[in-house]
N, C-alpha and C positions, 0 to 999 in steps of 0.2 A: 821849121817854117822858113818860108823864103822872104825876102827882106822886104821891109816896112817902107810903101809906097812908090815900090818897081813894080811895073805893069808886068804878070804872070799868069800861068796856068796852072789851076791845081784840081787834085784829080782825087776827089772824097768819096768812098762807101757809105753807106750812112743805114745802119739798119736795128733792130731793136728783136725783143721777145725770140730769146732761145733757151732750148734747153739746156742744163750742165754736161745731159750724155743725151746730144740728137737724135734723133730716129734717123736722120740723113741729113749730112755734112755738106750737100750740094750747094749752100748760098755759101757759105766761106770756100770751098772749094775755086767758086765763080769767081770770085772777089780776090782771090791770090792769082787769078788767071789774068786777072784783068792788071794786077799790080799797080793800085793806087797812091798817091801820094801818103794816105794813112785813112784808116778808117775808123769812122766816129759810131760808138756802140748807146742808142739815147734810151737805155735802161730794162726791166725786167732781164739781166744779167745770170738768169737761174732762177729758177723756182723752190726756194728753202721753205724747209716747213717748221725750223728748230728757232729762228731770230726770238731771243730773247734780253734782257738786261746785260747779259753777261758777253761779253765781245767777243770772245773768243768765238760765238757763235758767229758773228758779222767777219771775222779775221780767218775762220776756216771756209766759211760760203767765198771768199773771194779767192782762197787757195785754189778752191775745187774746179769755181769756173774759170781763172785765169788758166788752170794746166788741163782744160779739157783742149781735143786734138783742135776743132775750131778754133776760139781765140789765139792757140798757141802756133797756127800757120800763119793767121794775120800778122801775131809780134813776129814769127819770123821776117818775114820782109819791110818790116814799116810799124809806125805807132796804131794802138788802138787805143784813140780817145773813148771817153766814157762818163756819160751821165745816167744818174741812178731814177729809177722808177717804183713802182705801189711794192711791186716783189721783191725788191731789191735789200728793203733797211725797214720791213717793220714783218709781225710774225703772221702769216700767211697759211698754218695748218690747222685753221677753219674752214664749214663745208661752204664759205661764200671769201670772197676777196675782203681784204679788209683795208677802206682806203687808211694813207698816214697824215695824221694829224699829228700836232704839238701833244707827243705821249716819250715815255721813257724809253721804249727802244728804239724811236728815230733817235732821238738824243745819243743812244752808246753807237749808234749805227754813225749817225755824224762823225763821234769821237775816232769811231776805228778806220773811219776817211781821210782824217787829218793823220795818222799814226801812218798808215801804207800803203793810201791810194798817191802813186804820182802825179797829182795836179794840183794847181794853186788853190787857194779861195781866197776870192777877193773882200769877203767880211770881215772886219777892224775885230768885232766885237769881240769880248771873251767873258763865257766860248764863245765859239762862233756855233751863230745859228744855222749856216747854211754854204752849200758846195757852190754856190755860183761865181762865173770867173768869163774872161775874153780875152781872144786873142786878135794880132793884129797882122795879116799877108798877105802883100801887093797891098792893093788898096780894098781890102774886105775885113770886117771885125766881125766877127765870129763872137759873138752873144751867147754864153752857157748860162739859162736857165737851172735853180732850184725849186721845184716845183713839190718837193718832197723836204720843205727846210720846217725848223719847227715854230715858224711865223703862222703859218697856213691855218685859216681858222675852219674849223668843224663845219661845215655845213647840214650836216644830219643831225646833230644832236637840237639845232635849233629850227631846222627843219627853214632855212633860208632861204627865200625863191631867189634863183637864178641871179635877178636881176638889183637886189639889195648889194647896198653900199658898204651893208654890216659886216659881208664877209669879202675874207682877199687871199688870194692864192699866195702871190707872195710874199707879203707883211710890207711895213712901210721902209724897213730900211733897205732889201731889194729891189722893192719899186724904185726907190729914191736913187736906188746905184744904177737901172736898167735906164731910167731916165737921162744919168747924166753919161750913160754908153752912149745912148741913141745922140746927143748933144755931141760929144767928141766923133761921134762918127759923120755928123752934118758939118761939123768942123773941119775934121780932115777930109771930104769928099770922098767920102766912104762906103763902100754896099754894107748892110748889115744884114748877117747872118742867123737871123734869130732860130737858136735849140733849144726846144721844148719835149720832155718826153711824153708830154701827149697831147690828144687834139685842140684843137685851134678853133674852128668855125661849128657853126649850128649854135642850137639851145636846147638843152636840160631840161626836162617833163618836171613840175614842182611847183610850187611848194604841197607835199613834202618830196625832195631828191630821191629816187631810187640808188639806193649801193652803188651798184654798179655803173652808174653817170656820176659819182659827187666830184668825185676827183678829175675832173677834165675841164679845158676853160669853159665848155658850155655851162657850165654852173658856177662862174664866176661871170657874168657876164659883162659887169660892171665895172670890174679892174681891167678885163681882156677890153674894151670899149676906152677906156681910158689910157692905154698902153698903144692900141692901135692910132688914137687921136692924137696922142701926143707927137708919137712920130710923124702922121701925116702933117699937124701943126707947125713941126720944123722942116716942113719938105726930106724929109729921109727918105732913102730907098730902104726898102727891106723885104727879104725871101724866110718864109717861116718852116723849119723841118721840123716834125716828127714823128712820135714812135707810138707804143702803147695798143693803140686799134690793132688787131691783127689782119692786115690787109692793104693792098696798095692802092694809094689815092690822090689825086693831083688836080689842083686850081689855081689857074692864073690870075686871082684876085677876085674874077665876078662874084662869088657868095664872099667876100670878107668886107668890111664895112668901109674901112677905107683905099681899096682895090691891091692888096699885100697877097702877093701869091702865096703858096704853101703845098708841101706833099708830108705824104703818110710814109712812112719806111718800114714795112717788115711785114709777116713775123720772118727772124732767121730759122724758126724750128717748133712752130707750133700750130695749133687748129686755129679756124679763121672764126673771127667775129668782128664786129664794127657796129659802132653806134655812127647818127648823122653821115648817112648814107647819101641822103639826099640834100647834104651841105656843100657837096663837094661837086665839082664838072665828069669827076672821073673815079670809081670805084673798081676796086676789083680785087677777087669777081663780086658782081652783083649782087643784091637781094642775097647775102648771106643772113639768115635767119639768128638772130641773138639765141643764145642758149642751146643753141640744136647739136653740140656737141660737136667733134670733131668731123668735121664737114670734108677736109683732106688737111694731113699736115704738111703747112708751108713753106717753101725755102725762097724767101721772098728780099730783096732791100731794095734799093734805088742806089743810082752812081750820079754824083754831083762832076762833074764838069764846069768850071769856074774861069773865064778865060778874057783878058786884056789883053790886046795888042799894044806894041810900044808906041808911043805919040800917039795914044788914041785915047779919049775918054769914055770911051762905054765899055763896059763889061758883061758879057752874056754869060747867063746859068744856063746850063743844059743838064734834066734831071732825064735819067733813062730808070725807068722800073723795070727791073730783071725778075722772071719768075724761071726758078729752080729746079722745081716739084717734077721728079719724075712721071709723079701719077697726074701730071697736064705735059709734058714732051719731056721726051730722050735727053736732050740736049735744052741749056740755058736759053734761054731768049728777051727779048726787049718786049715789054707789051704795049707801053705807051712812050713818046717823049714829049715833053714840055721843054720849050726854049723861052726865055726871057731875057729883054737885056735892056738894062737902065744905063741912064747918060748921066756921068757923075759932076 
């Protein structure tokens, strides 16, 4: 990281949902092309279908995808950060997705994060409930969401509309740390980087939740309302990334409640689907039909561009979404960009 409150430029990958053995390696290829400062992976890390109690299953799922040829040309040149998702840390070899709640192998899945995944966590607690952690570069803190910690209460089981108080993505003592990020980062005149590895804006069809929507903030609407408020409350800036959707997607605040931009990053290597299509300024591509199966496999991310001038207060983000996919062009390209730039 480069030093804490010098005016810099840094240069993030940011992309999500791949597989351990690609069908085409084109979006990592892209992204060693482009040689980023390091790039950030916001979860479904492989798709295992063995996660169980026993760690050894969560301790060889990371062997497999850390030494597949992708991640392993990223580490060549630079770090790949990394937050976990639905596939990531709970058992997945059902014929439907199964979201993670507070069950026993999120739990061994945590334990075997703390034993050999390189990155902090910022929770006191013991154990600790959850991966969440921040960093601080130039004048940008980088906010790493837990969205998979075993705070997060069930929304299916009690069949919770959206917008109930009852349930919270990420329990009270993450909120309570994300709070006092957002607080130190209005402190230090700070952009905040908020990683989430899944979507942000729209709202979830319920009560009762469909599967496949529980796990996204659309179904927490009440904490993600409270989260947005807070920071707007303190005048914060903040830019939201993430993953999960398979599909690229980008809004400069109009759909988010209190005007917080956000993009979609990925898939690096799977079929496309997306919920809350119509939550966002920019989708892509379009009108991808839920369920309709592998529509074309993606090789999709987005490049963060993060850039201060010296003796200057403002800092622009510039997100270019790069599509991969041979079967849309020969050759890499930019499909949209979004520029934003707040005065700190």
């Amino acid at each position: 990281l480069q030093a804490v409150g010098v005016a810099c430029t840094t240069r993030i990958a940011v992309g999500s949902c791949g597989q351990s053995a690609p069908t085409n390696p084109a979006a990592f290829q892209d992204i060693v092309a482009w040689r980023p400062d390091r790039m950030v992976h916001l979860g479904d890390f492989g798709y295992p279908k063995n996660l169980t109690t026993d760690i050894t299953t969560h301790l060889d799922n990371w062997s497999v995808n850390s030494s597949a040829p992708g991640p392993q040309s990223v580490q060549a040149i630079g770090c790949m950060d990394y937050i976990v998702s639905d596939h990531d840390c709970n058992d997945n070899g059902k014929s439907e997705n199964r979201a993670t709640f507070n069950d026993s192998i999120t739990k061994v899945n945590i334990e075997a994060w703390r034993r050999v995944v390189p990155a902090r966590m910022a929770d006191t607690e013991s154990p600790q409930h959850g991966r969440w952690r921040s960093d601080v570069e130039g004048n940008v803190r980088y906010v790493k969401l837990d969205t998979r910690s075993i705070d997060k209460t069930d929304n299916t089981a009690t069949s919770t509309d959206p917008r109930s108080p009852a349930s919270s993505m990420l329990g009270p003592v993450q909120l309570a740390w994300l709070e006092r990020e957002i607080d130190h980062a209005v402190q230090g005149r700070q952009l905040i980087v908020l990683y989430s590895d899944c979507a942000w804006n729209g709202t979830s069809p319920g009560p009762p939740i469909p599967v496949t929507y529980c796990d996204k903030w659309p179904s927490y609407i009440y904490e993600r309302d409270r989260i947005s408020d807070y920071a707007a409350s303190r005048g914060a800036q903040m830019f939201i990334v993430f993953g999960d959707s398979h599909g690229l997607q980008q809004d400069d605040g109009t759909n988010e409640k209190n005007g917080f931009a956000s993009i979609c990053c990925g898939p690096l290597d799977m079929e496309l689907h997306m919920h809350y299509q119509d939550s966002y300024q920019w989708s892509y591509p379009h009108d991808v039909p839920e369920h309709a199966g592998p529509y074309r496999f993606a090789q999709q991310y987005q490049r963060l561009t993060i850039t201060q001038e010296r003796d200057s207060t403002v800092i622009t983000v510039r997100a270019d979404a790069r599509d991969c996919s041979p079967a849309v062009a020969g050759t890499p390209f930019t499909v949209r960009t979004m520029t934003k730039s707040y005065t700190l």
